[in-house]
LOZADO-243808 format. One record per residue (C-alpha): y, z, x; residue number from 0. Coordinates in nm, 3 decimals. Layout:
BEGIN
+---------+---------+---------+-----+
!       v !       w !       u ! pos !
+---------+---------+---------+-----+
!       Y !       Z !       X ! NUM !
...
+---------+---------+---------+-----+
// end
This chain:
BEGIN
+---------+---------+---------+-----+
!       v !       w !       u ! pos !
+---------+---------+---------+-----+
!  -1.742 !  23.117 !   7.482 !   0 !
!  -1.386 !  23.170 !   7.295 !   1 !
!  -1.360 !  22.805 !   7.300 !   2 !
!  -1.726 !  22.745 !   7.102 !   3 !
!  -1.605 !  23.071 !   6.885 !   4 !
!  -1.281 !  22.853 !   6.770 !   5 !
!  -1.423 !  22.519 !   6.706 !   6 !
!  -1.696 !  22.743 !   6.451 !   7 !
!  -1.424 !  22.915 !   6.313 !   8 !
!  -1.237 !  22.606 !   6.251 !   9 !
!  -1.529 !  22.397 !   6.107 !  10 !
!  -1.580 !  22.707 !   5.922 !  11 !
!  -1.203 !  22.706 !   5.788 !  12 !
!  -1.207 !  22.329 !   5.726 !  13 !
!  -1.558 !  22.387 !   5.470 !  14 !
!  -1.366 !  22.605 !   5.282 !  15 !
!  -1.047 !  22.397 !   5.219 !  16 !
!  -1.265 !  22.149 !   5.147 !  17 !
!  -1.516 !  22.355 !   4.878 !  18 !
!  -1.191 !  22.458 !   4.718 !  19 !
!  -0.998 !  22.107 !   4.681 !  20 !
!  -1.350 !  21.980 !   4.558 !  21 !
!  -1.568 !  22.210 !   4.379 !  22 !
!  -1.306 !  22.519 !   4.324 !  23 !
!  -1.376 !  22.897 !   4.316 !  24 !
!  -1.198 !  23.007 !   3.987 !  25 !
!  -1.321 !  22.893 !   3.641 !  26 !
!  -1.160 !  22.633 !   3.463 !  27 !
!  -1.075 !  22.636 !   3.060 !  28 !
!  -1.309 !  22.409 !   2.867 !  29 !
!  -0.999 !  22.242 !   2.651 !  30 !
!  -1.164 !  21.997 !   2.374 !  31 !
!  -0.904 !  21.694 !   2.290 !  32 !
!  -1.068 !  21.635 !   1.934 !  33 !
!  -0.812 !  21.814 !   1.695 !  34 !
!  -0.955 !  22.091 !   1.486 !  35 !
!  -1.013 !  21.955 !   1.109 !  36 !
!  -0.975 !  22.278 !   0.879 !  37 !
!  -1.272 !  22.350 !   0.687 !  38 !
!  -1.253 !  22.411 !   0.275 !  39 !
!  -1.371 !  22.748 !   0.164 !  40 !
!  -1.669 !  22.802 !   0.068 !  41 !
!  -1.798 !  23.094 !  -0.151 !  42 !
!  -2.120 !  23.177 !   0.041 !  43 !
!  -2.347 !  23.436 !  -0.154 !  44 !
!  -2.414 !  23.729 !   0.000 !  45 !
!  -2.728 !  23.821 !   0.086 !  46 !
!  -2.865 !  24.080 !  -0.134 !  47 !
!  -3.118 !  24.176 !   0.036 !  48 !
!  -2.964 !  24.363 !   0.308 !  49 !
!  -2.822 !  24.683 !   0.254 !  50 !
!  -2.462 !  24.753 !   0.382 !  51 !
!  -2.171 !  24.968 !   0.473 !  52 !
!  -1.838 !  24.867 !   0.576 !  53 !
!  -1.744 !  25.030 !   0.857 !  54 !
!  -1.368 !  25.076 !   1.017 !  55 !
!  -1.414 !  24.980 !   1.391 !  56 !
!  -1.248 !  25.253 !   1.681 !  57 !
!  -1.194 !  25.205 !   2.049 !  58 !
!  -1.558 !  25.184 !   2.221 !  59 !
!  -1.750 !  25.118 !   1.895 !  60 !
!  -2.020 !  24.831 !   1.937 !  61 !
!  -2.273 !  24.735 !   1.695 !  62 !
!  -2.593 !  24.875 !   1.794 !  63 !
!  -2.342 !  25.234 !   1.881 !  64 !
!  -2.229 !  25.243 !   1.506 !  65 !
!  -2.586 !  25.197 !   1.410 !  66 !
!  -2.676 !  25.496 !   1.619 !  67 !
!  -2.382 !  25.712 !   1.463 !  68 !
!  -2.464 !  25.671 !   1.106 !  69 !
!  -2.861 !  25.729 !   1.205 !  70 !
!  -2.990 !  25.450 !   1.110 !  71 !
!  -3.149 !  25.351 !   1.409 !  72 !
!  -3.499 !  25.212 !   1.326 !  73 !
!  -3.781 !  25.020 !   1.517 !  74 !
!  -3.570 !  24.681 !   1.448 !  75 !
!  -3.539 !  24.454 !   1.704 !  76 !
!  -3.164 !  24.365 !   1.803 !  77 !
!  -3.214 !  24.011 !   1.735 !  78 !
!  -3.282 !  24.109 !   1.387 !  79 !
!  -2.972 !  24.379 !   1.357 !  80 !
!  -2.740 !  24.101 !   1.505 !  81 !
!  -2.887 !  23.846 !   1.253 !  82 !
!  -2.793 !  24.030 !   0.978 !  83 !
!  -2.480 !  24.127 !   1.115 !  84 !
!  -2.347 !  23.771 !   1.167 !  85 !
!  -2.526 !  23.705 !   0.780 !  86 !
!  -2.291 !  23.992 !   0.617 !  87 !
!  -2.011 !  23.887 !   0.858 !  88 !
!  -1.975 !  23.507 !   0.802 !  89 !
!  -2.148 !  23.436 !   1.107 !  90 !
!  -1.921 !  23.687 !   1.354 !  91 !
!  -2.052 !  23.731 !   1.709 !  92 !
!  -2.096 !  24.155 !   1.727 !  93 !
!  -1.881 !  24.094 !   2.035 !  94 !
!  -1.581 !  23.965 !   1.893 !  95 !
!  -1.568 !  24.230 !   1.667 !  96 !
!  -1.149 !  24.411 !   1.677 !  97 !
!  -1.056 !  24.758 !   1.658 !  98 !
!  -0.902 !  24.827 !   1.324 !  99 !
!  -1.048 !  24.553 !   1.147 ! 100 !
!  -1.330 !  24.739 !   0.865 ! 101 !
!  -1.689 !  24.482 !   0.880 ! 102 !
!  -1.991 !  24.515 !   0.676 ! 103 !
!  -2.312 !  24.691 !   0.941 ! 104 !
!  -2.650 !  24.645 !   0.783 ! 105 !
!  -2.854 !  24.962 !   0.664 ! 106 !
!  -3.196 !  25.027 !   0.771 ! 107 !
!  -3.383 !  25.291 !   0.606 ! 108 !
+---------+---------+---------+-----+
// end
C-alpha cells in the first residue's frame, strides 16, 4: 500500500513540475515591442450637454459613491454614468481614477 501511495504521489509531483515549466501558475506581463508614437493634441469639445462638477477625489471615493454623496443618484443605468464619465474625462476608465487628482462627475437631475 505505501509503495502504490508513493508512485501516486510522485506522478502527482512530476504533473506539477511539469504544469509549471509549461503552462505556469503566475500571470505574465503582456509587454508590446511596437514603440509608443506620441499623439498631437487635440482640442476635443466638450460635450455640452451633460451637466458637471469637478470633484476632488479622497481615499475610498469611486464613481457611482461620489454620485451617491452629492445626491444625485437617479434611475440611470451605470453604463450610461460611466459613458459620460469617460466623455467629460477624455475617455478615463472610473477605475483608474487617483486620489488627489480633481475630475469632472456628470450631474443628473
Amino acid at each position: 500500500m505505501k509503495r502504490i501511495l508513493l508512485f501516486i504521489s510522485f506522478c502527482f509531483i512530476l504533473f506539477i513540475i511539469y504544469f509549471d515549466l509549461t503552462t505556469g501558475t503566475l500571470p505574465t506581463s503582456q509587454l508590446t515591442s511596437t514603440p509608443v508614437q506620441p499623439s498631437l493634441p487635440v482640442d476635443k469639445p466638450e460635450n455640452p450637454s451633460i451637466a458637471y462638477k469637478e470633484i476632488l477625489i479622497k481615499p475610498g471615493d469611486t464613481l457611482l459613491s461620489i454620485i451617491e454623496k452629492e445626491k444625485e443618484a437617479t434611475n440611470k443605468p451605470i453604463e450610461e454614468i460611466i459613458s459620460d464619465f469617460q466623455s467629460l474625462n477624455e475617455g478615463l476608465q472610473p477605475e483608474n481614477m487617483q486620489i488627489g487628482k480633481t475630475y469632472k462627475i456628470p450631474i443628473y437631475k
